[in-house]
ZAMAR-231417 format. One record per residue (C-alpha): residue number from 0; residue in three letters; x, y, z. Coordinates in nm, 2 decimals, always signed. Layout:
residues N
SITE / k / r / xx / yy / zz
SITE / NUM / ALA / X / Y / Z
...
This chain:
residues 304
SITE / k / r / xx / yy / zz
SITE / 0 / UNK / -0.77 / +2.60 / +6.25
SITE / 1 / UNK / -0.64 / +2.92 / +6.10
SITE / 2 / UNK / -0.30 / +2.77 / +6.03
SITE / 3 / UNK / -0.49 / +2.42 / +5.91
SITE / 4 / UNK / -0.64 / +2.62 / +5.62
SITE / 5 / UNK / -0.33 / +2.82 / +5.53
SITE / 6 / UNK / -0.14 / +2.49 / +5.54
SITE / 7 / UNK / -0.41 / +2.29 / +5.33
SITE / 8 / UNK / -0.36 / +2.57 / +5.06
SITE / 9 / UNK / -0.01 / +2.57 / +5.01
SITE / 10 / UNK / -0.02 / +2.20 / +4.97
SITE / 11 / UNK / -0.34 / +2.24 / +4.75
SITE / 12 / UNK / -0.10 / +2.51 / +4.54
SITE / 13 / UNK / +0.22 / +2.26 / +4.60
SITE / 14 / UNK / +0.04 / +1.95 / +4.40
SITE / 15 / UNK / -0.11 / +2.18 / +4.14
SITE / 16 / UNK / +0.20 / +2.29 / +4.05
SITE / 17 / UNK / +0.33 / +1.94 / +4.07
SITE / 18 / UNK / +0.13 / +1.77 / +3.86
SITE / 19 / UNK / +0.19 / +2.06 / +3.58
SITE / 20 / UNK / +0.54 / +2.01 / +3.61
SITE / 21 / UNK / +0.48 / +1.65 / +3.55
SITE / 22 / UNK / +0.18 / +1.70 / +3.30
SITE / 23 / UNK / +0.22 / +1.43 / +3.00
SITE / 24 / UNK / +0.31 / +1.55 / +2.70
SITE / 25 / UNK / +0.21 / +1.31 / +2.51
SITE / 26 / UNK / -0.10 / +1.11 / +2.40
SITE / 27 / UNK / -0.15 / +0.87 / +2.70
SITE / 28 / UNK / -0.03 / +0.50 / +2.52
SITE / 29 / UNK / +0.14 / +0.41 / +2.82
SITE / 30 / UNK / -0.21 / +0.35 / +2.96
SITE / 31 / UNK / -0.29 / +0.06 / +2.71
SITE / 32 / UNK / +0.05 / -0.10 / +2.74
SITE / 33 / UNK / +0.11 / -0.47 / +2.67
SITE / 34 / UNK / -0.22 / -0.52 / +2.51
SITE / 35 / UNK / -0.17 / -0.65 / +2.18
SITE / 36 / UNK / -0.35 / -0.48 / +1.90
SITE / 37 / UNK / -0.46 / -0.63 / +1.54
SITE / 38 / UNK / -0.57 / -0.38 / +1.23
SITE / 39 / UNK / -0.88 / -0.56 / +1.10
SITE / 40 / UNK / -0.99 / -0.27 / +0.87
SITE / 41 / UNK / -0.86 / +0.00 / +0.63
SITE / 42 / UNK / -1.07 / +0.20 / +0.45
SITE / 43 / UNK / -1.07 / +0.51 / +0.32
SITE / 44 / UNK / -1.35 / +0.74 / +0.42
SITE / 45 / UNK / -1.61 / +0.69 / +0.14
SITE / 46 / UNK / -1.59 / +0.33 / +0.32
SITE / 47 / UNK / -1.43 / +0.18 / +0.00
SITE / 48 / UNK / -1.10 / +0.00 / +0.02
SITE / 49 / UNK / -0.97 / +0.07 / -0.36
SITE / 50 / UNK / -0.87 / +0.40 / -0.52
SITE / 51 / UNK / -0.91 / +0.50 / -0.86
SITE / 52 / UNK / -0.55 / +0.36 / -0.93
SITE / 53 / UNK / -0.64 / +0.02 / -0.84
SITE / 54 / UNK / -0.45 / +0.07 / -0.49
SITE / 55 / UNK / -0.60 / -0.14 / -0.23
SITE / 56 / UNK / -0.61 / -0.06 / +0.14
SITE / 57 / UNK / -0.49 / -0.39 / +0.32
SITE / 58 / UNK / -0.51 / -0.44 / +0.74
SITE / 59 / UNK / -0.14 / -0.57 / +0.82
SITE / 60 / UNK / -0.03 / -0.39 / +1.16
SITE / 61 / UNK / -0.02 / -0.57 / +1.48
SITE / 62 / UNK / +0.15 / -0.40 / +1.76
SITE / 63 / UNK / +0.14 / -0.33 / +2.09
SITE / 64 / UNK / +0.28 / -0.01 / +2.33
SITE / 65 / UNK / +0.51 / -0.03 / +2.57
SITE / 66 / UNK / +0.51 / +0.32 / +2.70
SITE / 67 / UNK / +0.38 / +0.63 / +2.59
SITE / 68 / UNK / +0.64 / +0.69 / +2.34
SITE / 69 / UNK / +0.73 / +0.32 / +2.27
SITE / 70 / UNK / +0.57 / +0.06 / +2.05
SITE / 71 / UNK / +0.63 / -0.33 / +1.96
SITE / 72 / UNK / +0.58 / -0.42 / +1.61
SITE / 73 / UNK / +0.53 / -0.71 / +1.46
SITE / 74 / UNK / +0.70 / -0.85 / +1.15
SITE / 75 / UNK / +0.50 / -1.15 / +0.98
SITE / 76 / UNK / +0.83 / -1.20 / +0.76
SITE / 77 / UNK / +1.05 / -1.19 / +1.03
SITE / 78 / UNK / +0.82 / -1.33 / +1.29
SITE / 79 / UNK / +0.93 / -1.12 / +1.57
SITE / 80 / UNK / +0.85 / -0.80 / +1.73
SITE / 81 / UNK / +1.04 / -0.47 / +1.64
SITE / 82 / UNK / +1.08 / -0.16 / +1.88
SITE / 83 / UNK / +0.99 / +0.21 / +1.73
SITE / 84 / UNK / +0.96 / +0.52 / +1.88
SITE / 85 / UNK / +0.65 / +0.70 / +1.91
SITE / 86 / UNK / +0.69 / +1.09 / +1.82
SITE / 87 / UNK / +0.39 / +1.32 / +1.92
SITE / 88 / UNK / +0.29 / +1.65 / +1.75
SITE / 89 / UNK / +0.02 / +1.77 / +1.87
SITE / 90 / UNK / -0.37 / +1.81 / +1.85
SITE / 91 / UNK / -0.30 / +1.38 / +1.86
SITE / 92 / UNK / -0.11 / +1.38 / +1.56
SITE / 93 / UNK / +0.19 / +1.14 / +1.59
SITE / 94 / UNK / +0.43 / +0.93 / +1.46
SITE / 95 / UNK / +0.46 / +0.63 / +1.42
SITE / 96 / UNK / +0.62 / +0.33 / +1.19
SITE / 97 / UNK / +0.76 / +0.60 / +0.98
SITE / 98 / UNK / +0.37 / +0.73 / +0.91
SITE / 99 / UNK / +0.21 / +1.00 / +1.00
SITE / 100 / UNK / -0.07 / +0.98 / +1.19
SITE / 101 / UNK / -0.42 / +1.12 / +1.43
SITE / 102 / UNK / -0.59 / +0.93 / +1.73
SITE / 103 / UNK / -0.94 / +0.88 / +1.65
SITE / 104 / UNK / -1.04 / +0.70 / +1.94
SITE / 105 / UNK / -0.88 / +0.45 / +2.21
SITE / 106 / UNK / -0.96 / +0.21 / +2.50
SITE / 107 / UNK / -0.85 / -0.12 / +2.64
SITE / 108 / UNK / -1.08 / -0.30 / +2.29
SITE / 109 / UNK / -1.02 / -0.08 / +2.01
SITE / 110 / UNK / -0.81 / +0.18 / +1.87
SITE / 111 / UNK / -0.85 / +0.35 / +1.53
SITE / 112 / UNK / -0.61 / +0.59 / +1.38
SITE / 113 / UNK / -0.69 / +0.84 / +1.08
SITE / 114 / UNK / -0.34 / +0.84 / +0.83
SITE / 115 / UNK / -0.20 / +1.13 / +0.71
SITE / 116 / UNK / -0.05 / +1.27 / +0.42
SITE / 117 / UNK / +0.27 / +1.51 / +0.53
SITE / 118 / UNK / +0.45 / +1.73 / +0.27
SITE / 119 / UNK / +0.84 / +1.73 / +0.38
SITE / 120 / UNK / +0.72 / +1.68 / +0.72
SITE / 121 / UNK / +0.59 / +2.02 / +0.78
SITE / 122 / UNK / +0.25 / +2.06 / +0.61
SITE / 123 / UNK / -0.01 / +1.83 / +0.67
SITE / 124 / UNK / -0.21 / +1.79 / +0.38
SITE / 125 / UNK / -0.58 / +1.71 / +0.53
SITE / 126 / UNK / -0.70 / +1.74 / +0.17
SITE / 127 / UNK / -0.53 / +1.46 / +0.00
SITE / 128 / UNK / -0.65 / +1.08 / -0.07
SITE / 129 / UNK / -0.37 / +0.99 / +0.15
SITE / 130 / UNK / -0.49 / +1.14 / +0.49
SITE / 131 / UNK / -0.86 / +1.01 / +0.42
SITE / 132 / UNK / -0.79 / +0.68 / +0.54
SITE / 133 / UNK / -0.86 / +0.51 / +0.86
SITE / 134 / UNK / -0.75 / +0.21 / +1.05
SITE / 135 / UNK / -0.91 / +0.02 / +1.29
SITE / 136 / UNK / -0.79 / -0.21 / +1.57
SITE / 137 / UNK / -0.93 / -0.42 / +1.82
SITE / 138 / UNK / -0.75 / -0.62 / +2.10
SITE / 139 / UNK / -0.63 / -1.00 / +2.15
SITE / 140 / UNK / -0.90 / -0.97 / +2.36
SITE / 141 / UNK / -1.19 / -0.82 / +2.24
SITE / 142 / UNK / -1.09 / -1.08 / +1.90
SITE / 143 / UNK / -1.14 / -1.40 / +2.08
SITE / 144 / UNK / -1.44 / -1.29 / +2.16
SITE / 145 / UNK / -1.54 / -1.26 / +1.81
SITE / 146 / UNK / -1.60 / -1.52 / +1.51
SITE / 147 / UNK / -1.26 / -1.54 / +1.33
SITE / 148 / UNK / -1.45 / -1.55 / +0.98
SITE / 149 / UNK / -1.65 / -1.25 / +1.02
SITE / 150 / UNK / -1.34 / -1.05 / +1.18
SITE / 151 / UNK / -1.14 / -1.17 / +0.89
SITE / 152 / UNK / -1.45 / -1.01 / +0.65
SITE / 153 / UNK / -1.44 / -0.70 / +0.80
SITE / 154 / UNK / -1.10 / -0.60 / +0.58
SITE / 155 / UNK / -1.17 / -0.76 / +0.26
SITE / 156 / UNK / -1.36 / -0.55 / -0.02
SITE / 157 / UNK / -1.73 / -0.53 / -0.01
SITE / 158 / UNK / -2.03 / -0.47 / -0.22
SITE / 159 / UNK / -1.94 / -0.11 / -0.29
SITE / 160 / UNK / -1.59 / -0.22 / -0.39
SITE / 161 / UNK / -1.74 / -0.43 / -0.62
SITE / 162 / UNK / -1.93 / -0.22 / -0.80
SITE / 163 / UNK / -1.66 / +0.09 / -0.82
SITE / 164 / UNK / -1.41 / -0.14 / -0.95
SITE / 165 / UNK / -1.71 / -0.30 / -1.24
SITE / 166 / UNK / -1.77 / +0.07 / -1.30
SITE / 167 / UNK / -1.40 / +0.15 / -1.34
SITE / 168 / UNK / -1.32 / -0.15 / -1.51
SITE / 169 / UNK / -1.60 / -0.07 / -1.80
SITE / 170 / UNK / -1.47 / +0.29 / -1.87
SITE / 171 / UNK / -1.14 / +0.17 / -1.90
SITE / 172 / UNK / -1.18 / -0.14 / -2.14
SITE / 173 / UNK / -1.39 / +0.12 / -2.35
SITE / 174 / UNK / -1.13 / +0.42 / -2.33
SITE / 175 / UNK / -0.77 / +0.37 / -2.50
SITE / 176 / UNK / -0.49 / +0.47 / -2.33
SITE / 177 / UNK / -0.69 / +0.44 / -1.99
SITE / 178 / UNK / -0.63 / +0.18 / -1.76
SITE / 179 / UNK / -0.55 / +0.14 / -1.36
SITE / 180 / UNK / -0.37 / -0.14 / -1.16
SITE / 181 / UNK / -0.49 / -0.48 / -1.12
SITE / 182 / UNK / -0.50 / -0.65 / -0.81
SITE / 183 / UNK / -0.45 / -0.99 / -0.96
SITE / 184 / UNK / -0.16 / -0.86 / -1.23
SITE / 185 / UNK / -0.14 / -0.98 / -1.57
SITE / 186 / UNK / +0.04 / -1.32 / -1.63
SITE / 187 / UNK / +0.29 / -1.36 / -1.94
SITE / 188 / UNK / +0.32 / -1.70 / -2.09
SITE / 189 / UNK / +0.54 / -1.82 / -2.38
SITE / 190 / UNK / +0.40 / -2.08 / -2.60
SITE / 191 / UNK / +0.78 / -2.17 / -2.77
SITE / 192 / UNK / +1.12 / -2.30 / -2.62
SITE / 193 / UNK / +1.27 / -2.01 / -2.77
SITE / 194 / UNK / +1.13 / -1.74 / -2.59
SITE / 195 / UNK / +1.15 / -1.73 / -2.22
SITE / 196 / UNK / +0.85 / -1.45 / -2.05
SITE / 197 / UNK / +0.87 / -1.42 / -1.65
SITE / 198 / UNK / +0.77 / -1.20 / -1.41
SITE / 199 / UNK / +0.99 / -1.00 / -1.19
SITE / 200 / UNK / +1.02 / -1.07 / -0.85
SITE / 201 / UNK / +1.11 / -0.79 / -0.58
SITE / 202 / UNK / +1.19 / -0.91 / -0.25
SITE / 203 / UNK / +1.19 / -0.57 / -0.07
SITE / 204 / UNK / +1.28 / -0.55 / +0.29
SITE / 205 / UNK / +1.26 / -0.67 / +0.60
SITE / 206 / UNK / +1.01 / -0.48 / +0.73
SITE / 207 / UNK / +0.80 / -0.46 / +0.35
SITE / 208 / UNK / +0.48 / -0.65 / +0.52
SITE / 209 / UNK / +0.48 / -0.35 / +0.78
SITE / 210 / UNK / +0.30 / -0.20 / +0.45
SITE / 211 / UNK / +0.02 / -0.34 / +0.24
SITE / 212 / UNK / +0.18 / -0.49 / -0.05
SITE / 213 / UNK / +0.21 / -0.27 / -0.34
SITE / 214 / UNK / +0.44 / -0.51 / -0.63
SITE / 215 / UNK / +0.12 / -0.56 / -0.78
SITE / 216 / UNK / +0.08 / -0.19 / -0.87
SITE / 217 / UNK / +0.43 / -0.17 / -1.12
SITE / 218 / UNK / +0.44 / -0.51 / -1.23
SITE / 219 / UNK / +0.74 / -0.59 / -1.43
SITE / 220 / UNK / +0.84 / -0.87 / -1.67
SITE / 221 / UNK / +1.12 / -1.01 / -1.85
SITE / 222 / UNK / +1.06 / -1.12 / -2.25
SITE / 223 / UNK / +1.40 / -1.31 / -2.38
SITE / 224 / UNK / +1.36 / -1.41 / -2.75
SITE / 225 / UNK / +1.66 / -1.67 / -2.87
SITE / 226 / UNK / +1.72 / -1.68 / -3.23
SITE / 227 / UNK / +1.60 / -1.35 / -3.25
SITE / 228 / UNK / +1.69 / -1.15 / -3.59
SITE / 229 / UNK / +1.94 / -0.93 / -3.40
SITE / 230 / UNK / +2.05 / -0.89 / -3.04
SITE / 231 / UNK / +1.88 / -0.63 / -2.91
SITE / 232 / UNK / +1.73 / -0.46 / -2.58
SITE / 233 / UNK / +1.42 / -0.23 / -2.51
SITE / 234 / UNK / +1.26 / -0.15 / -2.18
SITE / 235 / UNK / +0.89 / +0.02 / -2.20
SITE / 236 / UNK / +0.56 / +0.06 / -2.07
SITE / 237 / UNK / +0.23 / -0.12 / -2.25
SITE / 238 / UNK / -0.12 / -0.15 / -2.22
SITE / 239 / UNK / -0.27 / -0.52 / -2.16
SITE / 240 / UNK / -0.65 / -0.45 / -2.20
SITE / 241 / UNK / -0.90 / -0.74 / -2.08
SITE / 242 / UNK / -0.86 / -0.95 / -2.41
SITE / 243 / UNK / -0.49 / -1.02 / -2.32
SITE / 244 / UNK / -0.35 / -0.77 / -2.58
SITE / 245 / UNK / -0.02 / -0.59 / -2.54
SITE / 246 / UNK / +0.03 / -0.22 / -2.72
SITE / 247 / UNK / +0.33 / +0.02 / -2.63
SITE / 248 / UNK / +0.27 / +0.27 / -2.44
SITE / 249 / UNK / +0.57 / +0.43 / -2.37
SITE / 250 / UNK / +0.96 / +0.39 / -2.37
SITE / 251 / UNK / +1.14 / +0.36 / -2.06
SITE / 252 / UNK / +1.53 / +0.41 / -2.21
SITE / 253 / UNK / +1.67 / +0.73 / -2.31
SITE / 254 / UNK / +1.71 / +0.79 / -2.70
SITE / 255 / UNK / +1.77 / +1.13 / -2.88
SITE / 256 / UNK / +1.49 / +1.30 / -3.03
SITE / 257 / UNK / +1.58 / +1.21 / -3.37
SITE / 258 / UNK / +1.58 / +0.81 / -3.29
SITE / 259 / UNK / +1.25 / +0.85 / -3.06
SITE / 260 / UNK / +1.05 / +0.72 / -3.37
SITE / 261 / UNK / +1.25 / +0.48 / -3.56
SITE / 262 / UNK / +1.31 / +0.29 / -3.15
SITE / 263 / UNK / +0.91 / +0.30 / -3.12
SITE / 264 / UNK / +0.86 / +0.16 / -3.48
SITE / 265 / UNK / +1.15 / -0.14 / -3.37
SITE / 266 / UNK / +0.94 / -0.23 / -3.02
SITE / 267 / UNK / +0.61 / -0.21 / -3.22
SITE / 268 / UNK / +0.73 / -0.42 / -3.48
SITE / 269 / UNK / +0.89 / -0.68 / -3.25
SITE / 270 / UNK / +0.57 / -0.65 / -2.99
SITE / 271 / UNK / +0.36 / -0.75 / -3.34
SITE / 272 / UNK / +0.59 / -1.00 / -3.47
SITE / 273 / UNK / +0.75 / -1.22 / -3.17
SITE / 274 / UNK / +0.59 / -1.15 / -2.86
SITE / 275 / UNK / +0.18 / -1.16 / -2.98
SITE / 276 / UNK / +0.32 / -1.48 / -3.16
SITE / 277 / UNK / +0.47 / -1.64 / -2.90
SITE / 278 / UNK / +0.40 / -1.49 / -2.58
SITE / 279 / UNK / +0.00 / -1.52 / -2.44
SITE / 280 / UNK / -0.06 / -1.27 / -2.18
SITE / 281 / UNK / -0.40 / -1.32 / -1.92
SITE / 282 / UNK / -0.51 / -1.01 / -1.87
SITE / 283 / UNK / -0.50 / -0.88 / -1.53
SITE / 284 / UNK / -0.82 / -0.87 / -1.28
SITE / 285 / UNK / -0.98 / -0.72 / -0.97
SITE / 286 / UNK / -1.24 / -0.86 / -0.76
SITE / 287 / UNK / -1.24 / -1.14 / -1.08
SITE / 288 / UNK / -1.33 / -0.90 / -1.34
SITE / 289 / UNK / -1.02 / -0.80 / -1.62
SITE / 290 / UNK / -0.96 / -0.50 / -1.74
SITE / 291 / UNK / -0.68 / -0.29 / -1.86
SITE / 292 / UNK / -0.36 / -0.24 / -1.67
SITE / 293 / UNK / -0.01 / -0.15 / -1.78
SITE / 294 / UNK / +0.27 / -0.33 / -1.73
SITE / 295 / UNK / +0.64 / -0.28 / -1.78
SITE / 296 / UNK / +0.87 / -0.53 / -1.99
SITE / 297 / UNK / +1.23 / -0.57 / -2.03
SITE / 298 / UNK / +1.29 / -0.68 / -2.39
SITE / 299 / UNK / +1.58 / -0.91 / -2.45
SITE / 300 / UNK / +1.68 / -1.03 / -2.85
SITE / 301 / UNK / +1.96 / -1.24 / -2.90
SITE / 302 / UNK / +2.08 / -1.43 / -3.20
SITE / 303 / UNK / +2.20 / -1.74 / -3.04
């Protein structure tokens, strides 16, 4: 019996030692592997899904883990899964998707992840807009369970949206030189076969709809005016305010100081004389409601 006991402790002592030695370092997503995972909410943590800037949080990630440091992403544009490596930190911060981010909570229906903000990948900035946002998950599962329209709800904007982005919208269509983006972005339309207003398209990359689309935030257009009094070419910013009318707001090409003001007068003149002629912009909206918003335009004059 004596030697039972002695022989029962090293073994006790052999294990615990073994399973240190083995001890995972990492945050156990090799546990949940192979079930498929769909965002159906980000929010940031006041519950709203815009910011001040008119950026709006969108659910887009679907993915699933394949080990504890693996994960299978899925591409809508490319309708196909995509293999990234999972990095982990510590205190369950991780990386993954080229974003920074802390386990909130996880289990076989639901998973949500808090985003964070990382300066040059050292400091974590716990402070910042960007690390206030969380995403939630449920799985194939637990989502056939569920009605597809109220699931589908769950990540558009709500009441509270509503009213922040009325709120914001009234401050800026009574403040000049205020404005934020619009969700819905304005739309330039030329009323003569002599000038030619389009928006420009960015196709972005392969794996763009891994992110919540964000062309809507910089829109950019292109003005050409034919039979213009001189060939010419500006790029700037402007100001469409909920009435559809377009002020500069700031040149976009390098000039010397001494030509800064004669260039603005030109693009003034040219904004007052062709485009508010010929060119009818819709201002642009959130949630339905119009307000300011700036927009950049490329402006073409040519003779012929």
């Amino acid at each position: 019996m004596k030697y039972t006991g002695v022989l029962f402790l090293l073994l006790f002592i052999s294990l615990a030692f073994s399973c240190e030695r083995y001890k995972r370092h990492y945050i156990p997503f090799g546990d949940f592997k192979n079930i498929t995972y769909t965002e159906v909410r980000r929010a940031f943590d006041n519950g709203l899904v815009f910011d001040k800037q008119g950026y709006q949080l969108s659910p887009v990630w679907k993915f699933h883990f394949v080990s504890d440091d693996s994960v299978q992403v899925f591409s809508p544009k490319k309708q196909r899964y995509y293999g990234f490596h999972v990095y982990y930190d510590h205190d369950q911060i991780f990386n993954m998707i080229d974003s920074w981010l802390q386990l909130q909570k996880m289990n076989a229906d639901s998973i949500i992840f808090r985003s964070l903000r990382v300066n040059d990948k050292k400091q974590i900035l716990m402070d910042d807009e960007g690390s206030k946002v969380f995403m939630t998950f449920y799985s194939e599962a637990f989502l056939k369970k569920k009605n597809a329209e109220a699931v589908k709800r769950m990540g558009l904007p709500g009441v509270k949206d509503t009213v922040f982005i009325r709120q914001r919208s009234n401050f800026v269509n009574t403040h000049p030189d205020s404005a934020f983006s619009a969700r819905e972005p304005v739309v330039l339309k030329s009323n003569s076969p002599y000038v030619i207003a389009e928006r420009v398209v960015n196709t972005g990359d392969p794996f763009s709809d891994l992110d919540p689309d964000e062309d809507y935030l910089y829109p950019e257009y292109n003005i050409t005016i034919h039979h213009a009094y001189e060939n010419f070419v500006y790029k700037f910013s402007a100001f469409v305010n909920d009435k559809g009318r377009i002020t500069f707001r700031k040149s976009q090409i390098f000039s010397y100081p001494e030509f800064k003001a004669s260039t603005e007068k030109a693009i003034k003149e040219i904004l007052a004389g062709y485009v508010a002629r010929y060119v009818q912009a819709i201002p642009g909206n959130t949630l339905g409601i119009p307000h300011t918003s700036i927009i950049t335009i490329n402006l073409t004059g040519k003779k012929i």
